[in-house]
C-alpha positions as CSV (number, residue, x, y, z in Angstrom):
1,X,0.0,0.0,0.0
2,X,1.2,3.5,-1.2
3,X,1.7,6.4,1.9
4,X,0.0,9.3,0.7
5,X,1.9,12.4,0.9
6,X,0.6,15.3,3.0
7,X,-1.5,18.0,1.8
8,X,0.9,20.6,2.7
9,X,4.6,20.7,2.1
10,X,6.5,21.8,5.2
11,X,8.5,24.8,5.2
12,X,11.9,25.0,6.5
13,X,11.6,28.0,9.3
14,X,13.6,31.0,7.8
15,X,13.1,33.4,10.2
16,X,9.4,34.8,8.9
17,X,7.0,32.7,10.2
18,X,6.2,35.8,12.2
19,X,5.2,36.9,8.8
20,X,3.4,34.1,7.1
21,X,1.2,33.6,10.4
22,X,-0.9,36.8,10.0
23,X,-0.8,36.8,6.4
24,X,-2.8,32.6,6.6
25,X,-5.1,34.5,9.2
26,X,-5.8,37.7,7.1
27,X,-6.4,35.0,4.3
28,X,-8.5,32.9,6.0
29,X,-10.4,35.8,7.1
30,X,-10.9,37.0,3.4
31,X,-11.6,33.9,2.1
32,X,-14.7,32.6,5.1
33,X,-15.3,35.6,7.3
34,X,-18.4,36.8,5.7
35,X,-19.7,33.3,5.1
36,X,-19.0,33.0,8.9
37,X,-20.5,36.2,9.6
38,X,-23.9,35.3,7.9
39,X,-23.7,31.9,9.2
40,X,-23.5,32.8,13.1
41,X,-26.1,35.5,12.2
42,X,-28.6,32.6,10.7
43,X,-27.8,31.3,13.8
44,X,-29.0,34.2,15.9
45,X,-32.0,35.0,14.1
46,X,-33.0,31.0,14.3
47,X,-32.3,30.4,18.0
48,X,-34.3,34.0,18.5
49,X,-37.4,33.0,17.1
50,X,-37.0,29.8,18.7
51,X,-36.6,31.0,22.1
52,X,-39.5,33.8,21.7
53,X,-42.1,31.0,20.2
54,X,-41.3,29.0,23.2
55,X,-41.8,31.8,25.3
56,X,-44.8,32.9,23.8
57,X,-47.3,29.8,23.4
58,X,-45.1,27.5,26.2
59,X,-44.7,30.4,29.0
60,X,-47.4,32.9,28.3
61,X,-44.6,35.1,28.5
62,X,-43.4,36.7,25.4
63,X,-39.9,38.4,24.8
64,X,-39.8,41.9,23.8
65,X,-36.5,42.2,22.4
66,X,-36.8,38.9,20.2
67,X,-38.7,40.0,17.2
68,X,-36.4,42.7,17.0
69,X,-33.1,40.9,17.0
70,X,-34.5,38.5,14.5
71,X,-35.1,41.4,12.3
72,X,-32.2,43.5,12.1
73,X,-30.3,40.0,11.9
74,X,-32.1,39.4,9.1
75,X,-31.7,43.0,7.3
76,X,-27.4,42.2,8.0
77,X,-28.1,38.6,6.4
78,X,-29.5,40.0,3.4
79,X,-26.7,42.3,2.8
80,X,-23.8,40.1,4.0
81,X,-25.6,37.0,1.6
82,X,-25.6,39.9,-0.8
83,X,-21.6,40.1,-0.8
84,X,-21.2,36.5,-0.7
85,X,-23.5,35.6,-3.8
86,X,-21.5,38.7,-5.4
87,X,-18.1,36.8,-4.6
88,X,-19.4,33.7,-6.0
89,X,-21.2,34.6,-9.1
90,X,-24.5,33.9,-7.1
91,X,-26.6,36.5,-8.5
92,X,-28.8,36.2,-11.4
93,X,-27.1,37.3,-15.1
94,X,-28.7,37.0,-18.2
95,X,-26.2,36.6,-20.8
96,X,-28.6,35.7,-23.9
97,X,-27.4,38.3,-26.0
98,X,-24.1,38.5,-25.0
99,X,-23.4,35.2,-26.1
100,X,-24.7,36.1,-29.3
101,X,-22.0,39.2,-29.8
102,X,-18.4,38.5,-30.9
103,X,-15.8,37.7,-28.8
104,X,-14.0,41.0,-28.6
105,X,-17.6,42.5,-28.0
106,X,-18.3,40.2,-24.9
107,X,-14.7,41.1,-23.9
108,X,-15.6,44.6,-24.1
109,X,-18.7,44.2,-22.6
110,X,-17.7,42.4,-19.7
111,X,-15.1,45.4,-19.0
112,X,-18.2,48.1,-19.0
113,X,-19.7,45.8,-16.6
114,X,-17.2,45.5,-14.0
115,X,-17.2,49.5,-14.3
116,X,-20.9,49.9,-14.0
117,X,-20.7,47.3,-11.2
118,X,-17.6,49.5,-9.3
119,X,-19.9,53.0,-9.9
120,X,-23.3,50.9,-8.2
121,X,-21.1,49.5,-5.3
122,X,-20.0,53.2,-4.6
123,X,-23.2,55.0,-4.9
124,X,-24.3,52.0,-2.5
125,X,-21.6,52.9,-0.4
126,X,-21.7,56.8,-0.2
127,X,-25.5,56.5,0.5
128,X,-25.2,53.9,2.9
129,X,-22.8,55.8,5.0
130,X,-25.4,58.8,4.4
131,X,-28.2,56.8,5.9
132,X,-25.7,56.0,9.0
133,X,-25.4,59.6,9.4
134,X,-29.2,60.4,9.8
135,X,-30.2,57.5,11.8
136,X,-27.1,58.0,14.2
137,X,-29.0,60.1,16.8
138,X,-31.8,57.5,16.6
139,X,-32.3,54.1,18.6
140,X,-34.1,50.9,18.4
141,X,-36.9,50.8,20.9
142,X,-36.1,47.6,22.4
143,X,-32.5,46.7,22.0
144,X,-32.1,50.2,22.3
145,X,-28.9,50.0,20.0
146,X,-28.3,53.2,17.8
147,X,-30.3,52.3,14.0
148,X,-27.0,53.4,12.7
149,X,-25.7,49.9,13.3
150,X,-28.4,48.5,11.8
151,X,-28.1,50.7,8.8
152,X,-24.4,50.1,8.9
153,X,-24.9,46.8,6.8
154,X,-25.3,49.1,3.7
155,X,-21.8,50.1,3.2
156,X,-20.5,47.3,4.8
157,X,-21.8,44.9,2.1
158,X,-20.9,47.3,-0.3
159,X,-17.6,47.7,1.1
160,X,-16.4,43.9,1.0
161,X,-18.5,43.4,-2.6
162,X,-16.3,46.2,-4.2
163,X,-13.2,44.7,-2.3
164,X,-14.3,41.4,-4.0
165,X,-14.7,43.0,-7.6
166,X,-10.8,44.6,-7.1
167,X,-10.0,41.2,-6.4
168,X,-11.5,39.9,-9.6
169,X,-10.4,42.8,-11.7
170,X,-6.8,41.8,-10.6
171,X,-7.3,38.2,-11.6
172,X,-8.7,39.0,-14.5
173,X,-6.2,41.6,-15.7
174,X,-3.7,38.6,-14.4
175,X,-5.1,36.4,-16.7
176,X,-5.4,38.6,-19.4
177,X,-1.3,39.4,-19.5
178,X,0.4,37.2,-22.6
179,X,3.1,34.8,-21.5
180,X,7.0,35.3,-22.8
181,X,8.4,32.1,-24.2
182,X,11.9,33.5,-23.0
């Protein structure tokens, strides 16, 4: 029987391991933090409505704050499930006609796109952080939190979305680059 080699390939310690540490965190951060995010949010909003429907119709003694929570979980869900369907091509495109174009059209195409898509994800953003502003003095009436942070899922989403398409951008302009033969 053959001994499989390891997934990862040791490296020999050269002195920057204090280096290469962060960088795997910050990486792994990038890479599932949002999906994380949304995910112990899920969570939240699920064990909330659990707890205040047991409340309700097993103690005759609803929660307050429940309905609440759930909600302004959900609004952050919605906007962080925005940036991850964004990251991973989740939202809906209709490409009919752009199939239908030459290549250098699509090519071109796809370019005014990603600029469309950078110019939405900034409006989103400006406006977002404009909403912040004039909800800042306000609070919610049960969790007594300031709206703002509600609110504050606006530019956030749009935030990490446009962080996502400079990350694309780069791989695409990456790919894009014609390889020497020298």
């Amino acid at each position: 029987m053959k001994e499989q080699e390891p997934h990862y390939k040791p490296q020999p310690n050269d002195g920057t391991e204090w280096i290469r540490l962060p960088l795997k965190a910050a990486l792994l951060a990038w890479r599932w933090g949002t999906e994380t995010v949304v995910t112990c949010l899920m969570a939240i909003m699920v064990g909330t409505i659990i707890l205040q429907v047991f409340f309700r119709f097993v103690l005759n003694d609803p929660l307050a704050w429940s309905e609440e929570l759930a909600r302004y979980s959900l609004v952050w869900i919605t906007f962080l499930g925005a940036a991850v369907a964004f990251r991973h091509g989740g939202h809906i495109v209709i490409d009919t006609l752009v199939m239908m174009l030459p290549r250098g059209a699509q090519s071109i195409l796809a370019w005014v796109v990603d600029v469309l898509i950078v110019a939405a994800l900034l409006i989103l953003l400006v406006q977002g952080l404009k909403i912040m502003e004039v909800t800042s003095g306000v609070t919610a009436t049960m969790l007594e939190i300031p709206m703002s942070w509600v609110f504050a899922a606006i530019p956030v989403s749009a935030a990490i979305m446009l962080a996502y398409q400079v990350e694309r951008t780069v791989r695409k302009i990456k790919s894009a680059k014609p390889t020497s033969l020298a």
